[in-house]
C-alpha positions as CSV (number, residue, x, y, z in Angstrom):
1,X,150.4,82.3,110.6
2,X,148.8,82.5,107.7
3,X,145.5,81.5,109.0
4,X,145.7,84.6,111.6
5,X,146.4,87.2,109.1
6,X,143.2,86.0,106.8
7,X,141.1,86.3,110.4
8,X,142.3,89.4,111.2
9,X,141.8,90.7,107.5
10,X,138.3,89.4,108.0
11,X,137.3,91.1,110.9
12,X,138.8,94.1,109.2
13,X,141.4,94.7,111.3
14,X,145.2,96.2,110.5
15,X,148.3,95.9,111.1
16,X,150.3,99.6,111.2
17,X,153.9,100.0,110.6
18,X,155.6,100.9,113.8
19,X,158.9,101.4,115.1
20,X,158.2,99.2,117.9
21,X,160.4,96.3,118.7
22,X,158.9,94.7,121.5
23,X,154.6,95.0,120.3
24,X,152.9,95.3,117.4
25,X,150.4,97.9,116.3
26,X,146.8,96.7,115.5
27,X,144.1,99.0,114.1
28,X,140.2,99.0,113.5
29,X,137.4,102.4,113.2
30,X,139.9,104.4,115.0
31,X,140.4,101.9,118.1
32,X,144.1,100.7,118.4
33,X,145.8,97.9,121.0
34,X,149.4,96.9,121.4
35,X,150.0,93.1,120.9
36,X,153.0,91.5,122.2
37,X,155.9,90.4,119.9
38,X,156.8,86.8,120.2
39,X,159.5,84.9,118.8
40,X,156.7,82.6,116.8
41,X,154.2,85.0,116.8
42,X,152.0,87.5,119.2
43,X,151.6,87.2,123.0
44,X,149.3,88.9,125.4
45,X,147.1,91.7,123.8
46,X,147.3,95.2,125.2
47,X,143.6,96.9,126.7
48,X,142.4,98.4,123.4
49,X,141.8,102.2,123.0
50,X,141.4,105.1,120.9
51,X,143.6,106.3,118.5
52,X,143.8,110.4,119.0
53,X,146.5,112.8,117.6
54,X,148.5,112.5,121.0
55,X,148.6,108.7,121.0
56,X,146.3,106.6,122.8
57,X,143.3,107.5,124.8
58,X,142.5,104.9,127.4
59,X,138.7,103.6,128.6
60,X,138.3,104.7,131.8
61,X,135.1,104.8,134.1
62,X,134.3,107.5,136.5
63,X,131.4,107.2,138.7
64,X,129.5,104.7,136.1
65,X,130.5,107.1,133.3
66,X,132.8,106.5,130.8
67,X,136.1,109.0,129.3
68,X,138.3,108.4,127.0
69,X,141.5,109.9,128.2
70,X,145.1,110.2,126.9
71,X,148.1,112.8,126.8
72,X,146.7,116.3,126.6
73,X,143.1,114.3,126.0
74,X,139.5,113.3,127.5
75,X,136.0,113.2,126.4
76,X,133.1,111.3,127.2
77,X,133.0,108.2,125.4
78,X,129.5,107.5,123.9
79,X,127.4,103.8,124.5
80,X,128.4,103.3,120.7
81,X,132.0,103.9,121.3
82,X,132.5,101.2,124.0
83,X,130.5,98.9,122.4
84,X,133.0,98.9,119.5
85,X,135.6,98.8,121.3
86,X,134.7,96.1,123.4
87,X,134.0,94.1,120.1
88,X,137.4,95.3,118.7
89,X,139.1,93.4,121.6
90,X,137.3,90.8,121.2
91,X,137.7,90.0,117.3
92,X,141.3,90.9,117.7
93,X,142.0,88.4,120.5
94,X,139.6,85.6,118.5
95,X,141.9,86.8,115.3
96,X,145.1,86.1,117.3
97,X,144.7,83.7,119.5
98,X,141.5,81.3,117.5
């Protein structure tokens, strides 16, 4: 266990407090995903999105375009945006699962 929190704290990913009992919270430059709790550790990792003041906005594409879009939320996301967030999943799962 040890060895996953000193990956995650490499790729300079967090850990938030939450009051969920089932998932844990995992953080990075305002991109969040929900990781499932397992009794010896984490399970399956949630599709990663952005962290907004009504929760979580969700990658969507439209026509080749692609939104961000959450409760009472939606923007365009830029080519920068889902490029980090694509490499936020990726270090997360490689943190988690090695």
């Amino acid at each position: 266990m040890l060895e996953i929190f000193e990956r995650l704290a490499a790729a300079g990913i967090d850990l938030l407090p939450a009051e969920v009992t089932t998932h844990f919270l995992f953080v990075r430059g305002g991109f969040v995903s929900l990781v499932e709790r397992r009794d010896k550790g984490f399970g399956s990792v949630g599709a990663a999105g952005l962290m907004v003041e009504s929760g979580y906005a969700a990658l969507l594409w439209r026509g080749g375009e692609s939104f961000f879009v959450g409760k009472g939320f939606e923007r365009r996301a830029t080519a920068e945006e889902v490029t980090g967030l694509r490499r936020f999943e990726a270090d997360l799962r490689g943190a988690l699962h090695g």
